[in-house]
NUTINU-120033 format. One line per 2 residues: their letters; for each residue x, y, z of C-alpha. Coordinates in steps of 0.05 Angstrom, whole numbers, plus 5000, padded with zeros to 4 digits. Each point is the difference from the previous one (the first is absolute). Layout:
// residues N
a) X Y Z ~ ...;
// end
This chain:
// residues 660
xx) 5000 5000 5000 ~ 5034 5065 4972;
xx) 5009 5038 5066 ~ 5007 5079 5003;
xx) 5037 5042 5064 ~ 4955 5055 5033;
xx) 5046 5052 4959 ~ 4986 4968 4937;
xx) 4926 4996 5001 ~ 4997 5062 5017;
xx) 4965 4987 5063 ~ 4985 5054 5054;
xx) 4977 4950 5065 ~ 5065 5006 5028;
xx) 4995 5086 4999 ~ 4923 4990 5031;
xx) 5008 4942 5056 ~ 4945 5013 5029;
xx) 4945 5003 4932 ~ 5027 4936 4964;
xx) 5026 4957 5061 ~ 4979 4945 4957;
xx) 5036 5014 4942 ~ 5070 5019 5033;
xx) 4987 4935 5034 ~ 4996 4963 4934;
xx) 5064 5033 4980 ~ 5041 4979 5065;
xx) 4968 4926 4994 ~ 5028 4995 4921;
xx) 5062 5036 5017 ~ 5010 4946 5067;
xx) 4987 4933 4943 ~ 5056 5040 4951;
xx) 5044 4992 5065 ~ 4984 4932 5021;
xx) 5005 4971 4937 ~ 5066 5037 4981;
xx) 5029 4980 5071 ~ 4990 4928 4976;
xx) 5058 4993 4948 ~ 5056 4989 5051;
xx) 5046 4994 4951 ~ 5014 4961 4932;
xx) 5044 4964 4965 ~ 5039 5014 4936;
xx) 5021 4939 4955 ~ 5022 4982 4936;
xx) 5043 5070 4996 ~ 5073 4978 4950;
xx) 5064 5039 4982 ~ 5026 5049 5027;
xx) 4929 5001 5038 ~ 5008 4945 5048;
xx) 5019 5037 5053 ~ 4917 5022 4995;
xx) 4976 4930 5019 ~ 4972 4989 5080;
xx) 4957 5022 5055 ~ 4984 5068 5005;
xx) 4970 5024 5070 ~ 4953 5057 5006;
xx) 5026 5065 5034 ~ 4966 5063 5020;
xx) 5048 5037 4955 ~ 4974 5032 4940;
xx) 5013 5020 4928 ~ 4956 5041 4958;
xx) 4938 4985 5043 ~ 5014 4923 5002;
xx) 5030 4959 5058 ~ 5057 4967 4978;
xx) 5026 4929 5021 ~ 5073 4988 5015;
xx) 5031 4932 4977 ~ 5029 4962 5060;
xx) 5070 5000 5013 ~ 5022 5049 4940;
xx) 4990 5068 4987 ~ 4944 4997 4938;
xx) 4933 5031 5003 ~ 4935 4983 4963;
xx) 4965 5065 5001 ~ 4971 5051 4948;
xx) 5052 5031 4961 ~ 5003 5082 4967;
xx) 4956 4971 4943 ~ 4943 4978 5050;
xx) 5019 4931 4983 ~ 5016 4936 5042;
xx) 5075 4984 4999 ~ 5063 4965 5034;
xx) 5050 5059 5029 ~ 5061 5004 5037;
xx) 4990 5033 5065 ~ 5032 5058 4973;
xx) 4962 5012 4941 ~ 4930 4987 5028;
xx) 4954 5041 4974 ~ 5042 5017 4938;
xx) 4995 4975 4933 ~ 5054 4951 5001;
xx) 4960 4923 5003 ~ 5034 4923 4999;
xx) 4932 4992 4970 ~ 4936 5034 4996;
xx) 4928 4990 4989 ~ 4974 5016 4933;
xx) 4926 5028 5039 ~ 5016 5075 5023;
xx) 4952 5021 5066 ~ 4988 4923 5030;
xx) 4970 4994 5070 ~ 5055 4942 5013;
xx) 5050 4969 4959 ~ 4948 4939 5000;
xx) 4961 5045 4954 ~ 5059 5025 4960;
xx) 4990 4955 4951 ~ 5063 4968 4944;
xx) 5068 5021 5021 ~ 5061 5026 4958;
xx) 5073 5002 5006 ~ 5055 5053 4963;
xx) 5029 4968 4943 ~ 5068 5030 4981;
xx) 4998 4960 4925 ~ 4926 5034 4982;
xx) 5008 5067 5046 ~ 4935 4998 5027;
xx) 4966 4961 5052 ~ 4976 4936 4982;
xx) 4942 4947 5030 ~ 5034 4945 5048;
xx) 4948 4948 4989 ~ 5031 4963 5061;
xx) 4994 5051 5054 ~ 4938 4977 5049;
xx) 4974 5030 5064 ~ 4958 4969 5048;
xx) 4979 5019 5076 ~ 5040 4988 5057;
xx) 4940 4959 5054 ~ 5017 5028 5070;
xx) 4984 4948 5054 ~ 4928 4986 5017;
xx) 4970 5015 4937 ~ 4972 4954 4950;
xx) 5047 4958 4963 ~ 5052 5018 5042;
xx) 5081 4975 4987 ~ 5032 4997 5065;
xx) 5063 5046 4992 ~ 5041 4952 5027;
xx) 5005 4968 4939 ~ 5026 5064 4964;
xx) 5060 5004 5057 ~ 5003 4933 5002;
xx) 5025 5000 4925 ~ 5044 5062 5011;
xx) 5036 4965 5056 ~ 5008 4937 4955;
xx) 5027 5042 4950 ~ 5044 5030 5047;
xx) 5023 4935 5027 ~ 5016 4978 4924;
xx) 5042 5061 4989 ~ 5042 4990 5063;
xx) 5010 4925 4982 ~ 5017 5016 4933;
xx) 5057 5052 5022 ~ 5021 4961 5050;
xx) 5010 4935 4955 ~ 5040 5052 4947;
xx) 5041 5028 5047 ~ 5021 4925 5031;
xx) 5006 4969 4930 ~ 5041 5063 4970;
xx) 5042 5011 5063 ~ 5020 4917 4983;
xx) 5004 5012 4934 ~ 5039 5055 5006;
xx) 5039 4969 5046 ~ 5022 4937 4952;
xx) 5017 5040 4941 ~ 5044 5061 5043;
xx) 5040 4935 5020 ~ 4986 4953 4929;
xx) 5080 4960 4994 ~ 4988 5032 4931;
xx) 5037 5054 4984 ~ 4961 5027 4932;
xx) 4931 4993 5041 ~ 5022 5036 5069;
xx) 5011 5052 4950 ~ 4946 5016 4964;
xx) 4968 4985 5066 ~ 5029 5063 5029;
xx) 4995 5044 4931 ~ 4921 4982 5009;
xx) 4989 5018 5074 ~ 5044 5067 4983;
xx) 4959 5016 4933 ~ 4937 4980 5048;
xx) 5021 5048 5060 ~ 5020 5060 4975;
xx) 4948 4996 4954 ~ 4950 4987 5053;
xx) 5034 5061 5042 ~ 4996 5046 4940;
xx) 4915 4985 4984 ~ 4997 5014 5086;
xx) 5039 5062 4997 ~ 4967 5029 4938;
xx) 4932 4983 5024 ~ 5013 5041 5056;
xx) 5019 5055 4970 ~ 4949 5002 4947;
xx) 4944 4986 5058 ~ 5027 5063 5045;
xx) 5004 5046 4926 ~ 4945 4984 4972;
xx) 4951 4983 5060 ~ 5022 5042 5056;
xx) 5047 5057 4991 ~ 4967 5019 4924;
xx) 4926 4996 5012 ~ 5002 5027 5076;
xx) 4969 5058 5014 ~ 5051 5065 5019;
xx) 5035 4996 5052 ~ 5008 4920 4995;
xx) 5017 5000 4929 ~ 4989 5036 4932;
xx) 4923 4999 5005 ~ 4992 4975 4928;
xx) 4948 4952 5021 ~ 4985 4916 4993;
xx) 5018 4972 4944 ~ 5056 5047 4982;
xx) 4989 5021 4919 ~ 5039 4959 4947;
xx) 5043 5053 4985 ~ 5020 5017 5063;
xx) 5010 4926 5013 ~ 5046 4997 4932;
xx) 5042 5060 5019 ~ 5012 4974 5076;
xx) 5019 4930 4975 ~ 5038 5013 4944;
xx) 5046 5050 5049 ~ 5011 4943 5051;
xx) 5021 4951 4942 ~ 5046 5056 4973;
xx) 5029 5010 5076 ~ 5004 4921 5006;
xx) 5035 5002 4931 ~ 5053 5056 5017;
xx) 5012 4967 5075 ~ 5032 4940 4964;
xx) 5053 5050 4975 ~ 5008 5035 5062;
xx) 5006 4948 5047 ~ 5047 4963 4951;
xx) 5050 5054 4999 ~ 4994 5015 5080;
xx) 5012 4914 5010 ~ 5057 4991 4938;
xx) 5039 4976 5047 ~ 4963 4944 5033;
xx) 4993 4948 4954 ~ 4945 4962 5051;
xx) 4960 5064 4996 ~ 5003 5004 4922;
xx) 4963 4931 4995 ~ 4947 5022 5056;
xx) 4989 5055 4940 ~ 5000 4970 4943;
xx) 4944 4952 5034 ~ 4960 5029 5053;
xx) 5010 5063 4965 ~ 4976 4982 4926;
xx) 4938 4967 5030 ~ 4977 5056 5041;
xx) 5010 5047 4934 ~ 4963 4943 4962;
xx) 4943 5006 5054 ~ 4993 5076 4999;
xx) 5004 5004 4924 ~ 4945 4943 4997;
xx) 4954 5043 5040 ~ 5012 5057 4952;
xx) 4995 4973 4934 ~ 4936 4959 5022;
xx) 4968 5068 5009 ~ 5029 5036 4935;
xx) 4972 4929 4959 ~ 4927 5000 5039;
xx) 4999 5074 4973 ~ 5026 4998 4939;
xx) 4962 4930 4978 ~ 4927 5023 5032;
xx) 5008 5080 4991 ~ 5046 5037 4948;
xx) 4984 4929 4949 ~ 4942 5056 4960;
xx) 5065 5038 4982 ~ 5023 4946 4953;
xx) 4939 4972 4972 ~ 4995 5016 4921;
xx) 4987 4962 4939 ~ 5055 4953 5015;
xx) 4982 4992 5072 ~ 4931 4973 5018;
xx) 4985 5013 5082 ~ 5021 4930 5018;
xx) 5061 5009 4954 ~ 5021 5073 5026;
xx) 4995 4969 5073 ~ 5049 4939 4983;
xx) 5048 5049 4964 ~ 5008 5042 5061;
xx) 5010 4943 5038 ~ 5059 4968 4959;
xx) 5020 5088 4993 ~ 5007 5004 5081;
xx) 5049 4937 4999 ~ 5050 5047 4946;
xx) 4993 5055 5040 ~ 5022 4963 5063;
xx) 5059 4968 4959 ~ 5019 5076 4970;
xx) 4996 5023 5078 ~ 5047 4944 5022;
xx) 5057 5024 4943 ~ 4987 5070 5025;
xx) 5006 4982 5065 ~ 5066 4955 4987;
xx) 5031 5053 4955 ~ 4993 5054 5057;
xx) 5034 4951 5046 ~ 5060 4987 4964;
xx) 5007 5078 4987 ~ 4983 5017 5075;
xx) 5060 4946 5014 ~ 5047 5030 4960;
xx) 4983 5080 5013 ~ 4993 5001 5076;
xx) 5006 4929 5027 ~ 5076 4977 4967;
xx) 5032 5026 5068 ~ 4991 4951 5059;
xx) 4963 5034 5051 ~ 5030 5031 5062;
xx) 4960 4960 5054 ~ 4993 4931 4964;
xx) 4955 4947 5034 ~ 5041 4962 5027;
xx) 5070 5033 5004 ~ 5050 4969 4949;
xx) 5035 4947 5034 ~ 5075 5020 5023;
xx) 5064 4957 4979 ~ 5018 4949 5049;
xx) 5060 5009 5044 ~ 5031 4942 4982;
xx) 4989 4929 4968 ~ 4982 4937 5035;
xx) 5058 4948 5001 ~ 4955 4941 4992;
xx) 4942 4987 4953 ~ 4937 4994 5039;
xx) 4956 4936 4989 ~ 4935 4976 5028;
xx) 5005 4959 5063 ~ 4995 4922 4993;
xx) 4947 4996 5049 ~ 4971 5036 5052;
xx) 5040 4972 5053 ~ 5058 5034 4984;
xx) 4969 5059 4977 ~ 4991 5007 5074;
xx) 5057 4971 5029 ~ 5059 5037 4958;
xx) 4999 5070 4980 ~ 4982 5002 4925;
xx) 5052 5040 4953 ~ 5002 5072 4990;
xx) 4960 5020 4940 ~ 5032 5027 4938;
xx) 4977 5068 4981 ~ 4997 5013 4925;
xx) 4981 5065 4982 ~ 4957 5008 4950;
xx) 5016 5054 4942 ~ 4965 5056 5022;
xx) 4925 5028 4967 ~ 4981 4935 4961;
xx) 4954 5008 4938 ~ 4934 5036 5031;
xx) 4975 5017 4932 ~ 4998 4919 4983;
xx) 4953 4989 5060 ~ 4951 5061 4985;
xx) 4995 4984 4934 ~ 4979 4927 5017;
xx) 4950 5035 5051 ~ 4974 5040 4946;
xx) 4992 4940 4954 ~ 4964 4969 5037;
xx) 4948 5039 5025 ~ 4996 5027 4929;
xx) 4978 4922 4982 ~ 4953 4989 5054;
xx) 4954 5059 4981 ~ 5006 4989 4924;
xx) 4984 4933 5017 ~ 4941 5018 5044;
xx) 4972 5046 4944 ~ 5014 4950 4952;
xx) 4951 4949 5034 ~ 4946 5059 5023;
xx) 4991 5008 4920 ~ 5006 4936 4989;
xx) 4937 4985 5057 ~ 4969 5067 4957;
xx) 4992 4967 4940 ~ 4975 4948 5033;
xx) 4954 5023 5042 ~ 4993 5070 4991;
xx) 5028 5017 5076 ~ 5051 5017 5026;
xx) 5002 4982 5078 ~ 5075 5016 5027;
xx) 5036 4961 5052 ~ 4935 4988 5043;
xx) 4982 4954 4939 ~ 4922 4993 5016;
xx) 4957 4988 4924 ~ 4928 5010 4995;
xx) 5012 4970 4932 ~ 4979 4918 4991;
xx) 4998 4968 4928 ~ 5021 4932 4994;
xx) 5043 5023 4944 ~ 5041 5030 5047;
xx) 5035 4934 5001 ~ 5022 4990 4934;
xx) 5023 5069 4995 ~ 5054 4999 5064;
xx) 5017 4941 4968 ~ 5020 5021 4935;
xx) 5025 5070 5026 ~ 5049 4955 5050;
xx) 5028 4961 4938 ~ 5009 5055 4957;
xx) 5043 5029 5055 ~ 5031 4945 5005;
xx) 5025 4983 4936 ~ 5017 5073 4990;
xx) 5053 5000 5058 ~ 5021 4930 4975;
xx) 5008 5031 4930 ~ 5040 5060 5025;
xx) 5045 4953 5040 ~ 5015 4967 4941;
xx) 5026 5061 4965 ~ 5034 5024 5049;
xx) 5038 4932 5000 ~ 5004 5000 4919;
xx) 5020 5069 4985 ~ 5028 5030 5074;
xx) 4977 5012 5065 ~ 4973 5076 4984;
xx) 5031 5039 5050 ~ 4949 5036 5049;
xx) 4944 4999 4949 ~ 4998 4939 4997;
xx) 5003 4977 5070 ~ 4941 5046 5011;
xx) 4954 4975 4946 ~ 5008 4918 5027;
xx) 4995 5028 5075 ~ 4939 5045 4977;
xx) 4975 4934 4970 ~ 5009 4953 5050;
xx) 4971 5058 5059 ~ 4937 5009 4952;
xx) 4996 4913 4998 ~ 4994 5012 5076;
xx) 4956 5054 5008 ~ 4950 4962 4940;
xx) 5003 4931 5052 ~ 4984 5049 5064;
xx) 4947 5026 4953 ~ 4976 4938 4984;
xx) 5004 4961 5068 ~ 4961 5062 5031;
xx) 4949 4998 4946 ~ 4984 4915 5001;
xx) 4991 5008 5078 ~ 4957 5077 4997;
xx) 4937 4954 5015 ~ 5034 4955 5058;
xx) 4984 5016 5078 ~ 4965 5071 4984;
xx) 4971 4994 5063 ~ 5072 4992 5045;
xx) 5045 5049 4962 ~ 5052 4987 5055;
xx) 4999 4923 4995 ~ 5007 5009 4919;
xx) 5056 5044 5007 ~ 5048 4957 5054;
xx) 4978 4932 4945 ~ 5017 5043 4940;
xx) 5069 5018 5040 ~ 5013 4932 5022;
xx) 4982 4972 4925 ~ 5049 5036 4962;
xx) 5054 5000 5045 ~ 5002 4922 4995;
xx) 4990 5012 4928 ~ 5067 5039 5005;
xx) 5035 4956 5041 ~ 4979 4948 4952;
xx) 5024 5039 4930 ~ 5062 5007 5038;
xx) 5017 4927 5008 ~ 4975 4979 4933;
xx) 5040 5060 4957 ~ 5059 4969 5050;
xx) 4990 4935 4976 ~ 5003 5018 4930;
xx) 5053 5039 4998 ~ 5039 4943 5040;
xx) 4984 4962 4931 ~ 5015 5047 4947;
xx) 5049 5066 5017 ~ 5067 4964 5017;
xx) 4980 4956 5060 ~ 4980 4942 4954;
xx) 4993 5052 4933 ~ 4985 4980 4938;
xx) 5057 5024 4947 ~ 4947 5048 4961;
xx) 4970 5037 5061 ~ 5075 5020 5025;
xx) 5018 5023 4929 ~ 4938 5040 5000;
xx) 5014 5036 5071 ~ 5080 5000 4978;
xx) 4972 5063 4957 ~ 4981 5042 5059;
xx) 5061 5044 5033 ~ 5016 4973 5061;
xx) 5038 5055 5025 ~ 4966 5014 5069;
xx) 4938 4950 5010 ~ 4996 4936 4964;
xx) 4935 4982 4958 ~ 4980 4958 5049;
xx) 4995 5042 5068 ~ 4976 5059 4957;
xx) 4942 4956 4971 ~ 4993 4971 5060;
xx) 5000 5070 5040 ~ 4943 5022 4951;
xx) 4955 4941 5024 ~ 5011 5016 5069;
xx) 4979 5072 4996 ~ 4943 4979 4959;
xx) 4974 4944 5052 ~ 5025 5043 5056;
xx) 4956 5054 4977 ~ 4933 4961 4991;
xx) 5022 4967 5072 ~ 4996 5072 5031;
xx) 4935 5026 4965 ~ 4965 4942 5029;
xx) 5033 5001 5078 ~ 4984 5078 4993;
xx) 4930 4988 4981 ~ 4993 4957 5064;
xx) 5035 5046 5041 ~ 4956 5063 4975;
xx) 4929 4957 5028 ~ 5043 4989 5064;
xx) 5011 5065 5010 ~ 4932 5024 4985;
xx) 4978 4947 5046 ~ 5042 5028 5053;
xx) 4989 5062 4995 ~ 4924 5003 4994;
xx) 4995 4960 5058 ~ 5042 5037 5053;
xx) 4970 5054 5023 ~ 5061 5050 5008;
xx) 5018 4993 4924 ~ 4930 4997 4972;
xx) 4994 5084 5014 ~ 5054 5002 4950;
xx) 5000 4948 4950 ~ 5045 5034 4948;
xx) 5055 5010 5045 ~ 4999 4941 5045;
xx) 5002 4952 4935 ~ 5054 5050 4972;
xx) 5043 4989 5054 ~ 4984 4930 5011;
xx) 5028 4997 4935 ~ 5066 5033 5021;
xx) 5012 4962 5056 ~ 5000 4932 4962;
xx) 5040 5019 4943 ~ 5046 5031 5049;
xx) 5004 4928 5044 ~ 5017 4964 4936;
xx) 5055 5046 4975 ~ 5063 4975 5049;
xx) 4983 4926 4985 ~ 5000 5002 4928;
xx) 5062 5057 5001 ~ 5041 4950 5052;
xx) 4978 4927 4976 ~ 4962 4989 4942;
xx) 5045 5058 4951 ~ 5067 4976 5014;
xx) 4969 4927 4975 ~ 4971 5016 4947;
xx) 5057 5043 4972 ~ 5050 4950 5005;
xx) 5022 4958 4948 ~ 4989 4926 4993;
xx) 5075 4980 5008 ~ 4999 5037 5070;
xx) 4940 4973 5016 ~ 5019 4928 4987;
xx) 5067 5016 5048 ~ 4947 5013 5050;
xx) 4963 4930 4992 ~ 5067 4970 5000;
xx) 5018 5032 5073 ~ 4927 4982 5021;
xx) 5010 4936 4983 ~ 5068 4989 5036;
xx) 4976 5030 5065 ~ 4941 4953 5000;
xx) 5038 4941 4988 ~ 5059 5028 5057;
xx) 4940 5006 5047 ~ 4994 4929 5014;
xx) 5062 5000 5036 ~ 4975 5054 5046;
xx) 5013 4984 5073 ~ 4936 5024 5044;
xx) 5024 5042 5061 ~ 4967 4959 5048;
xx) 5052 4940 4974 ~ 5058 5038 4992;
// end
């Protein structure tokens, strides 16, 4: 029954109380139903949301906080609203932005009582630019206790603490399993594996520190110190614009970029401190110029594409030329960038610097009579005096440059190898989701394609090694093109992996992330064994006579084939090891944070620094243990196994004090 307010109907019983008692009664009695009928709906559930709009799906409460006239309800346990949006329609919000404009999905009915009568739902699609119908979203009524049909509630916690319980078990059983796994191969008797062990846990770490550390800093930027009103920050409001966002990025890549420089020519004379750079320091420029460049491709592929449509360019065709057009632009930055570098180096930076990090190390007073050796056993280790060291000094200000080109090489291939795959996924799929790779796009085509894009990459790399073998190794160029290659190969499987499991465990995020982390790091470990294997059986350990006259074309005049090959495996599995173990880590820390009461008044900073902190913690391992490893060569590492082995097999003559 179509019901009409006092103020609508124009009625005047409430201006003459005491004339129509009757009627100002009849008002207050419809007005009372409205209440008791709208006080029924509890809450309600939202199902069936995909994509990037998972995060809508669960119970939403009701609240006595309101938006645009409506009550809203709040989802439990995360900071999204269902309430009536700018547009006086029904939508999904972020606590910040409720009331706005900005929806994880909307209803497609504008001026609904509740969002039962909201009617279809719709979602933004990035490939169409406009909002489309998600025929899979569903809400239904949350039944308080004592009412009809009633669900006790202890069935919803009950499944959130099995779900819980499942996550736990599942990190748990991956830390136990990796920790022995880890454990095995840091001490495998072979020499070639312990290796590539340690060149994957380093590629894995200071990757992993570099995504933590550049999270941060982008979350603080862009969430807090941007948007926040004056005196907190610039006041340029949630979200920050695109160009604003551009500009800001693409200055922290460019400071990241000129750091590598800098801090190479303050540590030229610490050759311990040049590898920590050309590492740690690549992957953190890598990370920073990721985050920019994913910005400047969103734009440029959903925004400035008009600009180059034409005759020749249909929309669809304009879109995938500025797509392949932001990959040139990022390699013409990169030989900008690297030109500038080698001038800077040899205008202002060709003097060694007056406070070098460390101080160069001074000639030794004089020269140890005896060679030192390693003690036969730890027995006399402890019960003679071991020989004084010799002290060979080292010629002074080794080959920075060397090391900050490698750093520049190789965060130039990670990003051309990240665009390389986001237009690849374009072409695809028509989206382009970044590092937080969440698709709203399912066709069962999908699988053929990733497929066929993974073999043509592929045999491209395989067809470049095999001219670089026939007619010369290429120099820089060419290194960059098979490392570009092989980077893109792994950024196409991440991109693939992510995609196949999109539809797996929607409703435990947390528990998908800690499997998907625990699946491909076995999947590493397991690549690792296998390309050891093979190897074993055709590059000189067991090599077939064609294979070594192949490789016998390659220079060999720093790095053999082999350990540079093998080098660009590790970084590639070391990589897609870290974007999974950071995906985990990023639901723990939400986790955390949203449910501690101290760091849930400031959720920007509290994860930013959370962030810190653990990329901080796993700095002095990796710098004291796992770099040395995994920057020694094989022969030194095989003197090590031999030592190992004799101190094991001298310990069974080892007298217990309680004997002696």
């Amino acid at each position: 029954i179509p019901v009409q307010t006092c103020a609508a109907r124009g009625c005047q019983g409430c201006r003459r109380p005491v004339a129509n008692m009757p009627e100002m009664l009849r008002c207050s009695l419809v007005l009372a139903l409205l209440g008791a009928a709208s006080a029924k709906l509890h809450g309600v559930f939202v199902n069936g949301a995909t994509g990037n709009q998972t995060a809508a799906n669960g119970l939403y409460l009701a609240t006595d906080v309101k938006e645009n006239g409506h009550n809203c309800f709040k989802k439990e346990h995360m900071e999204l609203w269902l309430c009536m949006d700018s547009n006086h329609r029904w939508g999904v919000q972020a606590g910040s932005l409720r009331g706005g404009d900005q929806d994880l999905i909307a209803s497609t009915i504008t001026n609904a009582e509740s969002p039962m009568d909201a009617g279809k739902w719709e979602k933004w699609s990035d490939k169409k630019c406009d909002w489309v119908i998600d025929q899979g979203v569903t809400i239904t009524p949350y039944t308080p206790p004592g009412a009809k049909n009633f669900v006790p509630p202890s069935a919803t916690v009950e499944t959130e603490d099995m779900l819980l319980r499942q996550t736990v078990a599942m990190l748990l059983m991956a830390a136990f399993v990796l920790g022995m796994i880890s454990l095995t191969l840091a001490t495998s008797g072979d020499g070639h594996i312990r290796s590539y062990f340690f060149k994957l846990m380093s590629a894995t770490m200071t990757f992993l520190i570099a995504l933590l550390w550049a999270q941060a800093v982008a979350d603080l930027l862009f969430q807090q110190i941007l948007p926040a009103p004056i005196p907190f920050g610039f006041g340029l409001g949630f979200p920050v614009s695109p160009g604003v966002k551009i500009v800001a990025s693409f200055i922290l890549f460019t400071l990241s970029y000129m750091a590598l420089n800098i801090f190479g020519w303050k540590v030229q004379f610490s050759r311990a401190r040049l590898y920590v750079l050309h590492t740690l320091g690549a992957h953190i420029a890598a990370c920073f110029g990721i985050i920019a460049f994913t910005t400047i491709h969103h734009e440029t592929v959903f925004a400035a594409w008009m600009q180059f449509q034409g005759p020749l360019l249909d929309p669809d065709a304009a879109r995938i030329f500025t797509a392949f057009m932001v990959v040139a632009i990022a390699w013409y930055t990169f030989w900008v960038y690297r030109a500038a570098g080698i001038g800077a180096r040899k205008e202002y930076l060709e003097q060694p610097p007056i406070k070098p990090w460390p101080a160069p190390v001074q000639p030794p007073l004089a020269a140890a009579s005896e060679t030192p050796r390693r003690p036969d056993s730890c027995t006399n280790f402890w019960a003679t005096a071991p020989p004084a060291p010799v002290i060979v000094k080292k010629p002074p200000g080794p080959n920075w440059g060397k090391f900050v080109d490698t750093a520049e090489d190789d965060a130039a291939v990670i990003i051309l190898g990240y665009l390389l795959s986001q237009t690849i996924n374009y072409c695809a799929t028509g989206e382009l989701p970044g590092l937080k790779m969440v698709y709203t796009y399912s066709s069962t085509d999908i699988v053929k394609f990733w497929m066929i894009a993974l073999a043509c990459v592929w045999v491209t790399m395989l067809i470049v090694m095999c001219i670089r073998s026939r007619y010369g190794d290429g120099g820089r160029p060419g290194s960059i093109l098979n490392r570009t290659l092989a980077m893109t190969f792994a950024w196409c499987v991440y991109r693939a992996a992510t995609w196949a499991t999109s539809g797996c465990l929607d409703d435990n995020h947390p528990l998908k992330a800690a499997q998907g982390a625990f699946a491909i790091t076995i999947v590493a470990i397991v690549v690792m064994i296998l390309a050891d294997k093979l190897l074993d059986c055709m590059l000189g350990r067991n090599g077939s006579p064609g294979l070594k006259y192949m490789m016998a074309n390659f220079p060999d005049n720093d790095m053999s084939l082999l350990e540079r090959a093998m080098r660009i495996l590790m970084n590639c599995m070391g990589m897609l090891v870290a974007l999974s173990w950071e995906q985990a880590i990023a639901f723990s820390v939400e986790t955390t944070v949203m449910n501690t009461e101290i760091l849930a008044d400031h959720v920007v900073i509290s994860k930013a620094v959370i962030y810190l902190v653990l990329g901080v913690c796993m700095v002095r391992p990796w710098r004291r243990i796992i770099l040395p490893t995994s920057e020694m060569s094989e022969p030194h590492i095989e003197e090590i196994i031999k030592h190992e082995r004799m101190q094991m097999n001298r310990a069974e003559d080892f007298v217990p004090l309680a004997m002696a």
